[in-house]
C-alpha atoms as one frame of an Amber mdcrd trajectory, in Angstrom:
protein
  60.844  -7.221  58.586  64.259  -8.768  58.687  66.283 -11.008  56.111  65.641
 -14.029  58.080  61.960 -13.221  58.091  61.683 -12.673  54.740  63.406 -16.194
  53.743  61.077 -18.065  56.101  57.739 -16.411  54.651  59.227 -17.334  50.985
  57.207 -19.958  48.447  58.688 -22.854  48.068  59.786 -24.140  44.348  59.165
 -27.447  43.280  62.571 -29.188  44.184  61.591 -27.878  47.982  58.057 -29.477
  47.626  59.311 -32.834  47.636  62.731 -32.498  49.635  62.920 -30.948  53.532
  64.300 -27.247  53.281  68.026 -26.693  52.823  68.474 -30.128  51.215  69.175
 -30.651  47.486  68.269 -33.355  45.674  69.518 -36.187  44.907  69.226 -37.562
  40.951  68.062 -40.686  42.489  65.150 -38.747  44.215  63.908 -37.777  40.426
  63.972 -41.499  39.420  62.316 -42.063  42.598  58.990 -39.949  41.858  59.498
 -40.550  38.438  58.341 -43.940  39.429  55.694 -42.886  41.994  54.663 -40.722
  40.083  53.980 -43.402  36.702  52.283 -45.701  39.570  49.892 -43.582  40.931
  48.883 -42.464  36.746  48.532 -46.154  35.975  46.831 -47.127  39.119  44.262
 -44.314  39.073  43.384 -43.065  35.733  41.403 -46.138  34.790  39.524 -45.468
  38.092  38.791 -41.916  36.986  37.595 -43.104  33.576  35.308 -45.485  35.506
  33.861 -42.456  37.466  34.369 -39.861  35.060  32.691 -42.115  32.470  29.511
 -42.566  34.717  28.873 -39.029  34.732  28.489 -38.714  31.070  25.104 -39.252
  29.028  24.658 -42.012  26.213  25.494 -40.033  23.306  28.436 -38.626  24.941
  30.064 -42.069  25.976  29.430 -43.588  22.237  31.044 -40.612  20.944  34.540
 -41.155  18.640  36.923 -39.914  19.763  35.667 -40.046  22.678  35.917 -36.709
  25.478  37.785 -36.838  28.288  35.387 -35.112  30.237  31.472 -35.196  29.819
  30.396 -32.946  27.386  27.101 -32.328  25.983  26.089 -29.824  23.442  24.265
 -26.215  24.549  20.685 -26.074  23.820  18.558 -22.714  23.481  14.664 -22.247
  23.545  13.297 -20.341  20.250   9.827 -19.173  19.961   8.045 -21.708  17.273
   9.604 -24.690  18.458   8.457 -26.644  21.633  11.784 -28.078  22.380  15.163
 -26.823  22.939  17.205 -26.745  19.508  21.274 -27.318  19.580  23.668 -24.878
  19.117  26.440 -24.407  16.571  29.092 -22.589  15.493  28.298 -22.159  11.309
  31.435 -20.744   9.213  30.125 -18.394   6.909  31.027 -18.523   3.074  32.709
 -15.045   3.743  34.773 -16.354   6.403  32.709 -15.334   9.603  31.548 -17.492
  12.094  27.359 -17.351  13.225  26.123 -19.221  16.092  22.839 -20.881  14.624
  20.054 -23.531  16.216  19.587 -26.743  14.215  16.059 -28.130  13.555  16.619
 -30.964  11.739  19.209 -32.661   9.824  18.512 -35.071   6.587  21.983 -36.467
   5.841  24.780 -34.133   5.393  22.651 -31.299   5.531  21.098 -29.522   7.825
  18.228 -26.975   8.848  18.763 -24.310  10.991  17.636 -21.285  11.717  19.086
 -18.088  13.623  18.050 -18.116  17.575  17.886 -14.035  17.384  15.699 -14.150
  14.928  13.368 -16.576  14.976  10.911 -14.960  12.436  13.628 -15.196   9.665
  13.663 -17.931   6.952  15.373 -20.972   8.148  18.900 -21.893   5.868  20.374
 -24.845   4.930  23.692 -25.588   6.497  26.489 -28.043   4.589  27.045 -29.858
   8.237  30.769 -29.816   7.549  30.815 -25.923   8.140  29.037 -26.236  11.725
  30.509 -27.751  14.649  28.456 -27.490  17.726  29.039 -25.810  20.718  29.904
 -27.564  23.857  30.422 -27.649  27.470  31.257 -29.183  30.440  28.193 -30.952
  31.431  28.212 -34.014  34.131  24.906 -35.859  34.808  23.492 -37.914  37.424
  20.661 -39.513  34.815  22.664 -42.983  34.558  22.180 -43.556  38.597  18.884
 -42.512  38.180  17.948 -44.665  35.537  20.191 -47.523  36.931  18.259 -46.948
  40.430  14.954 -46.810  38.751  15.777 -49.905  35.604  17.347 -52.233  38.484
  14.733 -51.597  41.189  14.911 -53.724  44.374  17.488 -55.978  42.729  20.327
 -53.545  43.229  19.097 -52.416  47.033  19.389 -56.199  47.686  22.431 -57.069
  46.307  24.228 -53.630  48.578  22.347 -55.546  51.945  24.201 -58.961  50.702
  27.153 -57.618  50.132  26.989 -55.224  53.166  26.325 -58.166  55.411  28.755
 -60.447  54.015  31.629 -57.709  54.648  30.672 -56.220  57.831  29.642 -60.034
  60.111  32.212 -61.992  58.304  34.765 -59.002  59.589  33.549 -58.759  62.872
  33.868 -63.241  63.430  37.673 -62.513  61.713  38.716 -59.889  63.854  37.638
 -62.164  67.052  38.997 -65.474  65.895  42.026 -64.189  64.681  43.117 -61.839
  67.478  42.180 -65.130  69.816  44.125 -67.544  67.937  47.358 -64.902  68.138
  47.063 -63.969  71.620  47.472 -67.767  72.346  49.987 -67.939  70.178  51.499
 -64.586  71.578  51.038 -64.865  74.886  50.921 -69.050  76.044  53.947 -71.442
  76.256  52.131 -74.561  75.165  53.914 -77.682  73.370  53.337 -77.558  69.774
  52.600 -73.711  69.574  55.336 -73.277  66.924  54.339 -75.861  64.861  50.289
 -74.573  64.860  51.824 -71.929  63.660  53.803 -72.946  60.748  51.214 -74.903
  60.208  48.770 -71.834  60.071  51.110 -70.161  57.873  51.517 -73.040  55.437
  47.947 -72.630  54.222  48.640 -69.761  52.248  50.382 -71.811  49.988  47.427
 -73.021  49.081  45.515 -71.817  46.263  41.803 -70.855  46.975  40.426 -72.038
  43.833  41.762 -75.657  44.965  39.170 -75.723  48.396  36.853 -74.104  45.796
  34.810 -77.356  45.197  35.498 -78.971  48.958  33.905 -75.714  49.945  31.043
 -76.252  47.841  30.480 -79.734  49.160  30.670 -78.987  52.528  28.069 -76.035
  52.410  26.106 -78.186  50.394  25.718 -81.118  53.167  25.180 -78.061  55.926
  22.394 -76.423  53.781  24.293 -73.450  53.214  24.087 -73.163  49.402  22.023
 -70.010  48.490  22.722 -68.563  52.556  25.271 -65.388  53.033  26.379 -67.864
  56.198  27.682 -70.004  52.799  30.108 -67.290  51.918  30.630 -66.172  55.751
  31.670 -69.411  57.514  34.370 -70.878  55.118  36.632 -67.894  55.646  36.544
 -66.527  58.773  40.372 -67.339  60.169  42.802 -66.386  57.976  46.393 -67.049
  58.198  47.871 -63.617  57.373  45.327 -62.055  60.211  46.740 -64.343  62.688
  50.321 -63.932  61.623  50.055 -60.284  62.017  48.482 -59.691  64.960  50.930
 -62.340  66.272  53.468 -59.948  65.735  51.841 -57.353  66.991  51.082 -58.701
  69.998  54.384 -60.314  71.145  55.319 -56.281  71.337  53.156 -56.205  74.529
  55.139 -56.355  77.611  54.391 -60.002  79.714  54.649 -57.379  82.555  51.247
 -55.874  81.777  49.852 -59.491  81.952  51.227 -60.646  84.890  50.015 -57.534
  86.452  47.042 -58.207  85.462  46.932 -61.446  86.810  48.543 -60.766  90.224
  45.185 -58.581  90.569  42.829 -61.182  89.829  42.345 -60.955  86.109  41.046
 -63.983  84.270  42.224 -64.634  80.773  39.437 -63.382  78.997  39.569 -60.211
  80.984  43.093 -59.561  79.804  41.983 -60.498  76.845  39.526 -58.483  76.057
  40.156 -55.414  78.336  44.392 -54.865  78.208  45.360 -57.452  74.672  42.453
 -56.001  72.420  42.758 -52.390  72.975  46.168 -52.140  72.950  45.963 -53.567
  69.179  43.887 -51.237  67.575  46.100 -50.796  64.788  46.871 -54.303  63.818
  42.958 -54.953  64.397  42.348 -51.906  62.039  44.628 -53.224  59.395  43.027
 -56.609  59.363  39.821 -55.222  59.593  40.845 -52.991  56.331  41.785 -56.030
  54.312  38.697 -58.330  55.120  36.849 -55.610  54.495  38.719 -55.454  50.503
  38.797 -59.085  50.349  34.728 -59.870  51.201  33.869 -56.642  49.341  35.472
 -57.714  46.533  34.556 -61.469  46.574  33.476 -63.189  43.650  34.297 -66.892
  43.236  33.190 -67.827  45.835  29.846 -66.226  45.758  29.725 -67.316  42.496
  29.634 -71.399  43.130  27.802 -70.840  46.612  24.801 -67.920  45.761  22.460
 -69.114  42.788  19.788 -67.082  42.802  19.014 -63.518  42.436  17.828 -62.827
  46.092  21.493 -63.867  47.077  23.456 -62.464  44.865  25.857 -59.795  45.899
  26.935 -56.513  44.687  29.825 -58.171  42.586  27.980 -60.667  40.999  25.216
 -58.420  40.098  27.628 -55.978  38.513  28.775 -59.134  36.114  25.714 -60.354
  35.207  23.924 -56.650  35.030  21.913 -56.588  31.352  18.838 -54.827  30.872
  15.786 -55.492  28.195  18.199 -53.700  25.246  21.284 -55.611  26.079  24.500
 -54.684  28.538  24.139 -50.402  28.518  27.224 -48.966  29.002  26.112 -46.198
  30.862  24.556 -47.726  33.374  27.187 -50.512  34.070  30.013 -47.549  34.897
  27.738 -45.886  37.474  27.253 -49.660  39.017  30.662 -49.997  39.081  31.124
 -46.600  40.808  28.790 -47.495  43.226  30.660 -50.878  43.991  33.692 -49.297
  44.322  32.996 -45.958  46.565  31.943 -47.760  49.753  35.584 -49.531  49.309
  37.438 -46.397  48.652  35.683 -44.138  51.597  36.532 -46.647  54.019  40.012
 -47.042  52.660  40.555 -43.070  53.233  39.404 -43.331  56.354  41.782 -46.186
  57.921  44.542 -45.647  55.258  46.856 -44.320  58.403  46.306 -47.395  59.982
  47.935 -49.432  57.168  51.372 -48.265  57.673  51.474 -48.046  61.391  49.923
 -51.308  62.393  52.303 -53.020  59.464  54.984 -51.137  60.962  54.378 -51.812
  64.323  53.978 -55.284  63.708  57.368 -56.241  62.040  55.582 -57.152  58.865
  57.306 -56.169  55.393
């Protein structure tokens, strides 16, 4: 094996992890993932406690301090005893340590007796001198018992919400790649100023249309409908805008080719325009997806009852017979939150290629 050889087949250190090989760098490139680096921690660790959180049992999450990761105690079968007694680690008043099984405790002392050998007298145990003996022990009992506590409620609330995202979606991916290839792809009088005026309604706040909204779907009949939540928001000025942009990087060639061979407008619409913006479609597909997923005040003032409700305002108003349980609300909350973050992993590529592509920054 040569030199050369030998140099490529090397591991790379840490500075050539984040830097292309044979380039040294910069101390603006620390600051740089410094920053990333604090973003990502802040972003994501509540997330993990969310998740991480879910997979622990009651007694572990009421637990101060509390554990990083769920823990439970070790539990070991001995003959006399019907259930499965807790381990600990006793010290000794000589010094040594003696791993012991507790059968009951009455204040700070407690019972316990040796799990080798079960025929020997139980002792009493100051429960200063015995700290149990742990391990890494996730559980899926809290989406079990959330499952099995929330019954049809919860499977009804997913269809809502599930419904909501994926037809309200579908309607603003059509209306909003039809309104920007006329905007695109038409010389028409008064096609700027549609669009500035398009583009001035996101300086409007939605919790101003919140009540005209309201009063509208309540003339229609649409209070307590998922068409309610659907219909108000299906063209949205930022969809337009981008696919706009987008779009005008088509060539007018391709069109007029089109034409020249018969082509209606629909047809090159829908067979040449459409295709060719897949990624600006999949970008605003990604954030109506987020953005009906997510929804809340408006569900809120239009869905009443419990048959309507979606996932989101479920997860707000979740209580059971003993009260809000903790445990149960953090597996909710993971399960509002995975659907989101599967799809986002999915058609994250999209994001920066179709934002690229389009001009946007």
């Amino acid at each position: 094996m040569t030199d050369t050889a030998f140099t490529q087949a090397a591991p790379r250190g840490f500075k050539e992890f984040f830097k292309p090989r044979g380039e040294r760098m910069h101390w603006t490139d620390y600051v740089t993932y410094g920053y990333l680096i604090i973003g990502v921690l802040v972003m994501l660790l509540p997330v993990l406690w969310v998740v991480i959180g879910s997979l622990k049992s009651p007694a572990n999450l009421s637990e101060y301090p509390p554990t990083l990761m769920p823990m439970a105690t070790q539990t070991i079968v001995v003959d006399g005893h019907p259930d499965p007694l807790p381990l600990f680690e006793v010290t000794q008043d000589d010094g040594t340590v003696k791993t012991l099984a507790q059968i009951r405790r009455v204040g700070i002392r407690a019972q316990m007796i040796d799990p080798d050998d079960p025929a020997a007298e139980p002792s009493v145990v100051d429960v200063a001198k015995a700290k149990p003996i742990r391990s890494f022990n996730p559980t899926f009992d809290n989406y079990k018992d959330l499952l099995r506590t929330a019954g049809d409620t919860i499977w009804r609330s997913i269809y809502n919400s599930a419904f909501i995202t994926i037809v309200a979606t579908l309607i603003t991916l059509v209306i909003n790649s039809m309104a920007a290839f006329a905007l695109s792809k038409f010389r028409f009088t008064g096609s700027t100023f549609a669009l500035v005026l398009i583009l001035a309604t996101l300086m409007v706040p939605a919790t101003i249309i919140l009540v005209p909204i309201y009063l509208i779907n309540s003339q229609l009949g649409l209070v307590n409908s998922l068409w309610g939540v659907i219909l108000p928001v299906l063209a949205t000025p930022t969809g337009v805008f981008l696919l706009r942009q987008y779009m005008l990087t088509i060539p007018d060639e391709l069109l007029e080719a089109a034409r020249m061979d018969h082509a209606s407008e629909w047809q090159i619409y829908w067979r040449i325009v459409l295709p060719l913006t897949t990624p600006a479609l999949a970008v605003v597909a990604i954030f109506s997806i987020m953005s009906r997923w997510n929804d809340f005040l408006l569900p809120l003032i239009v869905l009443n009852t419990k048959d309507s409700q979606t996932l989101q305002l479920a997860l707000a108003g979740f209580k059971t017979e003993q009260g809000i349980e903790w445990h149960l609300l953090l597996a909710m909350t993971t399960i509002t939150a995975l659907p989101l973050a599967f799809i986002f992993l999915f058609l994250q590529r999209y994001i920066t290629t179709g934002i690229a592509s389009s001009g946007v920054k």
